[in-house]
C-alpha positions as CSV (number, residue, x, y, z in Angstrom):
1,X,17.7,1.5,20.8
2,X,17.7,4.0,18.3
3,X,15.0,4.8,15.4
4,X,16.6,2.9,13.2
5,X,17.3,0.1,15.1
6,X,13.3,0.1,16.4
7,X,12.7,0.1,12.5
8,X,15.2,-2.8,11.7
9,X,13.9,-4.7,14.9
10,X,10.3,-4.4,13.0
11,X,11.3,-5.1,9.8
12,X,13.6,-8.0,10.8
13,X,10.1,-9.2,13.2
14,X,7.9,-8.9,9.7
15,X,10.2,-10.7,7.6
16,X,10.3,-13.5,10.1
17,X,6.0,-13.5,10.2
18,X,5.8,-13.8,7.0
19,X,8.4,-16.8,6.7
20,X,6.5,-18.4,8.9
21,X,3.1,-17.5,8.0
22,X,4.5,-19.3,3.8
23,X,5.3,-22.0,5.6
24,X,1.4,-22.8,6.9
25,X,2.5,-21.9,10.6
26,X,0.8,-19.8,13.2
27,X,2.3,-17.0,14.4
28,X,2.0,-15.2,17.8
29,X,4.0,-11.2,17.8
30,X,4.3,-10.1,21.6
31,X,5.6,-6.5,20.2
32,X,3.8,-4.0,22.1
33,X,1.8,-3.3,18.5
34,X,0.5,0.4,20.5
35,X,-0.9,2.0,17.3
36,X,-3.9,0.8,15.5
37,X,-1.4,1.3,12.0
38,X,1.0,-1.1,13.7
39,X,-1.3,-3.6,14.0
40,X,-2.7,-2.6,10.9
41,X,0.7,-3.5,9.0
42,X,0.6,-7.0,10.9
43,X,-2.7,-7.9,9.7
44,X,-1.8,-6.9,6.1
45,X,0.5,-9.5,6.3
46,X,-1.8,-12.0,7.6
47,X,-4.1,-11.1,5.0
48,X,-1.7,-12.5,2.4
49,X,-1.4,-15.7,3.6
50,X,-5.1,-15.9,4.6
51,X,-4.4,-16.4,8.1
52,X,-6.9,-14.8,10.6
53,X,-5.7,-12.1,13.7
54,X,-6.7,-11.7,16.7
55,X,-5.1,-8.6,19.4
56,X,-4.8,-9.8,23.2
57,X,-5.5,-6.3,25.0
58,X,-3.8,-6.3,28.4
59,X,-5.8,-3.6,29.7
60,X,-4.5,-2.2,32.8
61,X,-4.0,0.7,34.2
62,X,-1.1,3.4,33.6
63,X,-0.1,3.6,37.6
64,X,0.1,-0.3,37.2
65,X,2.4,-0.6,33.8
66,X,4.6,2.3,35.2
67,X,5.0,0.8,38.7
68,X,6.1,-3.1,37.0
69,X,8.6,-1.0,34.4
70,X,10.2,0.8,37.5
71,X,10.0,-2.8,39.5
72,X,11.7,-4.6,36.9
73,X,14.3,-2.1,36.7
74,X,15.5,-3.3,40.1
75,X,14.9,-7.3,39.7
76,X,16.2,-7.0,35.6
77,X,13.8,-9.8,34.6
78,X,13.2,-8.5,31.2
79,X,15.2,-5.7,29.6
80,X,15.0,-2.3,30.4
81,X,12.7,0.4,28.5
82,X,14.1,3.4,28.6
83,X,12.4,6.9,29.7
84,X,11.8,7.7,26.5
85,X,10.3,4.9,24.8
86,X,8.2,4.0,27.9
87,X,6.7,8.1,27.6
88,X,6.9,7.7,23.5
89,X,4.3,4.3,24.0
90,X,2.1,6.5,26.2
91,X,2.1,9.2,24.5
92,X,0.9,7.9,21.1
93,X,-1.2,4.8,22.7
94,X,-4.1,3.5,21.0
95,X,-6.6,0.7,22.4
96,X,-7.8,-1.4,20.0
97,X,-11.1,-1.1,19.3
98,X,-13.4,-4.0,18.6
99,X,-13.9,-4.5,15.1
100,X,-10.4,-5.4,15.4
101,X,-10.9,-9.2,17.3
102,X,-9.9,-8.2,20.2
103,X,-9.2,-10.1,23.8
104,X,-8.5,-8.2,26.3
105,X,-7.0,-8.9,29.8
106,X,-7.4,-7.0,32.8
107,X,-5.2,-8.4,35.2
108,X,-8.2,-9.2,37.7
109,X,-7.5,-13.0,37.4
110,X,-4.3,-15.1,36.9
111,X,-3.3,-15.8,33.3
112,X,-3.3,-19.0,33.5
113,X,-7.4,-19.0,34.8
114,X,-8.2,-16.0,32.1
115,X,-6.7,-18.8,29.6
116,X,-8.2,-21.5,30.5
117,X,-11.8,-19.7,30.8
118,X,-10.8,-18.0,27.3
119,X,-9.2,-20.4,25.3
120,X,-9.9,-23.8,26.8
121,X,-13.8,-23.5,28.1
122,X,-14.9,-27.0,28.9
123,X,-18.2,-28.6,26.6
124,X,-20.7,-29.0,29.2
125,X,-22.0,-32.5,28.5
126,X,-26.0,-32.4,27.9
């Protein structure tokens, strides 16, 4: 995709947010949001419609993220990131930090056990 279209693809993704967001619904944005002003932007919107954020970190490490891009480039499960964009998102990377409600992942459990243990933590009876 080109600049522009990254910026329409964004601006189309906001518009649809905030639609939802009027409308009393919550809202999950899978976009890659790899700048802090990116998800900065998102939680300006949020803000508007008092609805809380929270970022899901899926920290892993470069060699891993580089060797599922190349893999899925053979089995075409998702779509392609080119060269480019996959070395622009590196180069200009920024963790979140934690006054930004973050959750973060590391891959050393399944997803489904990190969500259950995360979001769906059994009350111990007394």
């Amino acid at each position: 995709m080109s600049a522009q279209e990254w910026t329409n693809t964004y601006n189309e993704a906001y518009r649809r947010i905030e639609a939802f967001l009027n409308r009393g619904e919550s809202v999950i944005d899978d976009s890659a949001n790899f700048t802090r002003e990116l998800r900065e932007h998102l939680r300006g919107i949020a803000q508007r419609y008092d609805a809380c954020t929270l970022v899901i970190y899926v920290d892993i490490p470069f060699s891993l993220a580089q060797r599922r891009w190349q893999e899925n480039r053979q089995t075409a499960v998702r779509a392609d990131v080119r060269d480019e964009d996959f070395a622009h998102v590196l180069e200009q990377f920024e963790p979140p930090t934690e006054d930004e409600q973050v959750l973060r992942y590391d891959g050393t459990i399944s997803v489904e056990e990190w969500i259950g243990s995360t979001f769906f933590r059994e009350q111990k009876e007394p």
